[in-house]
N, C-alpha and C positions, 0 to 999 in steps of 0.2 A: 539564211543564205541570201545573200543579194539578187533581184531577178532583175530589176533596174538599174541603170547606171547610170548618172549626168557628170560627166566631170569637166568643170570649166566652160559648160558651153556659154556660146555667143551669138547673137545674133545682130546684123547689120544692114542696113537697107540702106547702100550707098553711104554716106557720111555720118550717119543716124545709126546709134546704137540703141537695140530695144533690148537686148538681152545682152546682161555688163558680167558674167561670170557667173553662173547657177549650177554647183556642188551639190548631187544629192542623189540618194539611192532608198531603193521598196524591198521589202521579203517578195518574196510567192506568196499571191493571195493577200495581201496587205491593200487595203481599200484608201488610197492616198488623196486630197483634195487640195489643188493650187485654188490659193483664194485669195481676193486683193480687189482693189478699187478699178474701173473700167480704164486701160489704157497702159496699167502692169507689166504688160506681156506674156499672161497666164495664157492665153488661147494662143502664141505666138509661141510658147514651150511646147505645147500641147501635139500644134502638125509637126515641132522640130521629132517630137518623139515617133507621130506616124510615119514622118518625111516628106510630108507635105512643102514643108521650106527646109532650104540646107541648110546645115549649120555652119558659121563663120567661121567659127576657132572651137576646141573641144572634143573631148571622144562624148558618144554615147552608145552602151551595150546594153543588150539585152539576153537576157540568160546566158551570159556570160560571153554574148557575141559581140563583137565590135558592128553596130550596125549604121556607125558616124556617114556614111555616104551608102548604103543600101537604098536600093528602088525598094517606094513602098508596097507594092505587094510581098515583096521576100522578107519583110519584117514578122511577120504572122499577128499581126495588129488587128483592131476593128474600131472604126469609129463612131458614133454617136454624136450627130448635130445638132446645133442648135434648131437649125429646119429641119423638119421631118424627111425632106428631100425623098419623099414617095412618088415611084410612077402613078399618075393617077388611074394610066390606063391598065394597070393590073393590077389583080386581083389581091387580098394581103397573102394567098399563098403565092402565087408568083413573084411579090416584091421580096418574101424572103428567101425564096428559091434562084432568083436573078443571078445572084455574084456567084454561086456555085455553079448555077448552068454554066455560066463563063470562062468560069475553071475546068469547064467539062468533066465535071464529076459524073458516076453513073447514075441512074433516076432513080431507083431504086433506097439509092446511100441521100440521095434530095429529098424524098419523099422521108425517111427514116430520121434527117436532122429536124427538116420543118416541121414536123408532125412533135419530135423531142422539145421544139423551142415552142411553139404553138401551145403545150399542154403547162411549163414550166409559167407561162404569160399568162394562162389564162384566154388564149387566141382562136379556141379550138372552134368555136360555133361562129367564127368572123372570119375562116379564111377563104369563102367565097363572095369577100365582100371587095367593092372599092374601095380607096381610098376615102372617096367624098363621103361615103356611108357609116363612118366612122367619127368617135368623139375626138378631140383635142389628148386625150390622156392616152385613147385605145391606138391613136395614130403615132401617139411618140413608144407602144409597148410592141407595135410591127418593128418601127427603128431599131430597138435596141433585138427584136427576135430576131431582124436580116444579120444583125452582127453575131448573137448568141449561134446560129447556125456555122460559121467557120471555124467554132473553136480555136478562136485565135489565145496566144497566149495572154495579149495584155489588150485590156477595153480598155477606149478612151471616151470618155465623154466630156463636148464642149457643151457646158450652161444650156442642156437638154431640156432642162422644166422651164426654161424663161417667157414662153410661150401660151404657159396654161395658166387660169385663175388660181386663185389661192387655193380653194377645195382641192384640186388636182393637185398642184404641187403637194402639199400636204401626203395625199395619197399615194403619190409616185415616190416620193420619196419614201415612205417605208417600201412598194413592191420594190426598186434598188436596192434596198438595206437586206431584202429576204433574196432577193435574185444574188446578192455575194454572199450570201452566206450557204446558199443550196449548191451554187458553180464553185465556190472557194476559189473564184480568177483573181489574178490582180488587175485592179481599176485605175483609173488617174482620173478623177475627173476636176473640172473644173467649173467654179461660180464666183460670182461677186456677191451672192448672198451667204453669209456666216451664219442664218441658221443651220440652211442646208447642208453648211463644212461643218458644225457642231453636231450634226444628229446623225451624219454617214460615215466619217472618215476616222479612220483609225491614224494617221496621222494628217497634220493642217502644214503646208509650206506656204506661208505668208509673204508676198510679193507687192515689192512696190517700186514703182520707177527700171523693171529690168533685172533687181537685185533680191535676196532672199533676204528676208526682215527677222524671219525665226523658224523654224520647223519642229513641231513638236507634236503632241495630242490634244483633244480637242482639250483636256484639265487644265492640261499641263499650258494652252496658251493661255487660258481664262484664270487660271493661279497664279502664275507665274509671268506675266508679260517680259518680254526683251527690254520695250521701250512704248513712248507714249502712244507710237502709231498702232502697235501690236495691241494694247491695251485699250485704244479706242475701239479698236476694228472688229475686235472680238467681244461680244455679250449686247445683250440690246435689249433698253436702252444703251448708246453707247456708255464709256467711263465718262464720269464728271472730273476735270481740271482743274485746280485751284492754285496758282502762283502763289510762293509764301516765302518770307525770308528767314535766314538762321539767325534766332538773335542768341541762342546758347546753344554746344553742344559739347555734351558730355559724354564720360563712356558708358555709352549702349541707350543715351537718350538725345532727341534733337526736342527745340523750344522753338516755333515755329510761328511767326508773328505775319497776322493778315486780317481784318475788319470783316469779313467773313465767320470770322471763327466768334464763337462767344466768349467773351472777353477778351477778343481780340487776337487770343494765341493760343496756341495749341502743342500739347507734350505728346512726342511719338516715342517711347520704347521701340529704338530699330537696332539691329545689328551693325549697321549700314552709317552711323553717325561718325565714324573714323575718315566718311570717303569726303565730307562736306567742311566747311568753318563758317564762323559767323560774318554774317552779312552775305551768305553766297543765298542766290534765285532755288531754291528748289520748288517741284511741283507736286503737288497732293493730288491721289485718283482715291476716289471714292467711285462704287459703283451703284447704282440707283437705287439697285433692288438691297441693298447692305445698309442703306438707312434707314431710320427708325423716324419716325414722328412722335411727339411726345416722350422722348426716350429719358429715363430720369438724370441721364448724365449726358446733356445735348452739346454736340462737338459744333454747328453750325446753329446760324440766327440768319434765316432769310426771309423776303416779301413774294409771296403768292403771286405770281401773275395770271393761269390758268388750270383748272385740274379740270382732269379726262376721262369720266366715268369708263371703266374698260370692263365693269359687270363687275366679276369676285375681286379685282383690285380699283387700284385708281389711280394715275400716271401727274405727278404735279409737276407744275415748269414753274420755277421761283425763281431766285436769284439773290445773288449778295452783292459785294461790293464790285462790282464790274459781270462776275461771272455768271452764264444762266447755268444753275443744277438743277435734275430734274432729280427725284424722287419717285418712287413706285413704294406704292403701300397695299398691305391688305383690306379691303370694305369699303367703305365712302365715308372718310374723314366730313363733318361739316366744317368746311373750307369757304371762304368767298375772296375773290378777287383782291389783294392790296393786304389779307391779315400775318401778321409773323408768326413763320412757320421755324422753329427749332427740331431739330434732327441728330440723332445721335448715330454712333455706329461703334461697332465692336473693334480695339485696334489691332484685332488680327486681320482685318478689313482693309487697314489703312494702304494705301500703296504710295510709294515716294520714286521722286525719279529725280534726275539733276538739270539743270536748267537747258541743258541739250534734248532731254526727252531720254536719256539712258537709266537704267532700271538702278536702282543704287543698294 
């Protein structure tokens, strides 16, 4: 059953449109992540959903309410900042008791939630602390307790870990993953990091420029891309690109000519050879970790520029005839600077797109 609804919204800031039409809906309990490059308008979807900014054009409901102009409190939302935005001068039981004194709830039914959210976090032995007395992880796990205490129906969270080093992030990001699956809420969050959208979300909606690029699961972007940007955006190292021309295509194969490749061309078995003719641009995505080094049947002949001891693998930056590809291998290849490196890969690996960057 749909518990979100975005249909057609818009957003406009005077003559400037940030948000160009975004169609899209969540179950109950479906853990969703806007992801996309800084300036998107992932965190400009994100208050349209609290009501933080109006919307220009568009409905949007929630459990089944039309809530397109609703004051954000009547929404039953909760949000989750990027800033912790803690009083300092209270205590973590009192910052997460604050929005319900407000509501004038009884103390009784306050003491009963924060005491629920406190034990749920992990919060129980810190709620007679400050603020200041607190780590960077334990300060963003009061954030998200002050919202777990309203029982709202849908969390939002804006790119809440962007603040913590890596160990924390890391960290936080599973307690998220165990906190939606113990609440079963529905979430929306949002980041410009694609680990973070590959290791939490149950669906990924890919934004770029204002528009939706693709929506799908975390697989399902990383098998299947839309197009080039979806395909870069997602997995990391990002995909590797390689420009190539059709110099044959037959049914259900294309013959793919570029100085890159060993012997200069390359034979795809695609379904996909009906949609190209010869002499058209198409584009080859190989992705890093799908190459082979020393592979007996090497699809690529490139020059070593630098490799990246990363411990159990090893990250190489080559290059062929214009293009840098990188490679990720297992162990520490001996490699030096300048030697030719051939790479193969399996051509269920292969990915093709057309000279627009559309999936083919």
């Amino acid at each position: 059953m749909t518990f979100l609804r975005l249909d057609s919204i818009k957003k406009n800031f005077g003559d400037v449109s940030v948000i160009k039409g975004v169609t899209f809906s969540a179950a109950k309990g479906e853990f969703v992540v806007f992801v996309g490059p800084s300036g998107c308008g992932k965190s400009t979807l994100l208050r349209m959903i609290a009501g933080l900014e109006d919307v220009s054009e568009g409905q949007l409901r929630i459990d089944d309410k039309d809530v397109t102009y609703e004051e954000p409190a009547k929404r039953e939302v909760s949000m989750v900042f990027q800033s912790y935005a803690l009083y300092p001068h209270m205590s973590v039981f009192e910052n997460m008791a604050f929005g319900l004194r407000m509501a004038k709830m009884p103390e009784n039914e306050i003491r009963t939630r924060v005491a629920e959210a406190a034990r749920i976090l992990q919060l129980e032995p810190l709620l007679e602390r400050k603020p200041r007395a607190l780590s960077g992880g334990q300060r963003q796990r009061v954030a998200i307790g002050r919202s777990i205490v309203r029982h709202p129906k849908i969390f939002l969270f804006d790119e809440p870990l962007s603040n913590l080093d890596a160990e924390l992030r890391s960290q936080m990001r599973v307690e998220i993953a165990k906190l939606h699956r113990s609440l079963g809420a529905t979430m929306v969050y949002v980041t410009h990091d694609q680990v973070e959208a590959m290791t939490l979300a149950d669906r990924i909606v890919v934004l770029r420029a204002g528009l939706v690029e693709q929506i799908g699961s975390p697989t399902e972007l990383y098998d299947r891309p839309a197009n080039t940007f979806v395909a870069g955006f997602i997995g990391s190292p990002k995909m590797n690109f390689i420009n190539a021309t059709v110099s044959a295509a037959g049914p259900g194969s294309l013959v793919l000519d570029h100085v890159t490749f060993v012997g200069g061309r390359l034979v795809v078995d695609t379904p996909s050879a009906g949609k190209v003719k010869v002499g058209d641009t198409v584009i080859v995505g190989l992705r890093p970790e799908h190459l082979e080094i020393g592979s007996s049947a090497p699809v690529l002949s490139l020059t070593l520029d630098f490799a990246e001891n990363l411990g159990g693998s090893t990250q190489l930056y080559a290059r062929g005839e214009g293009e840098p590809v990188i490679i990720v291998t297992p162990g520490r290849p001996a490699l030096d600077a300048g030697d030719t490196v051939k790479a193969g890969i399996s051509p269920k690996h292969i990915y093709l797109f057309d000279a627009a960057g559309i999936a083919l």
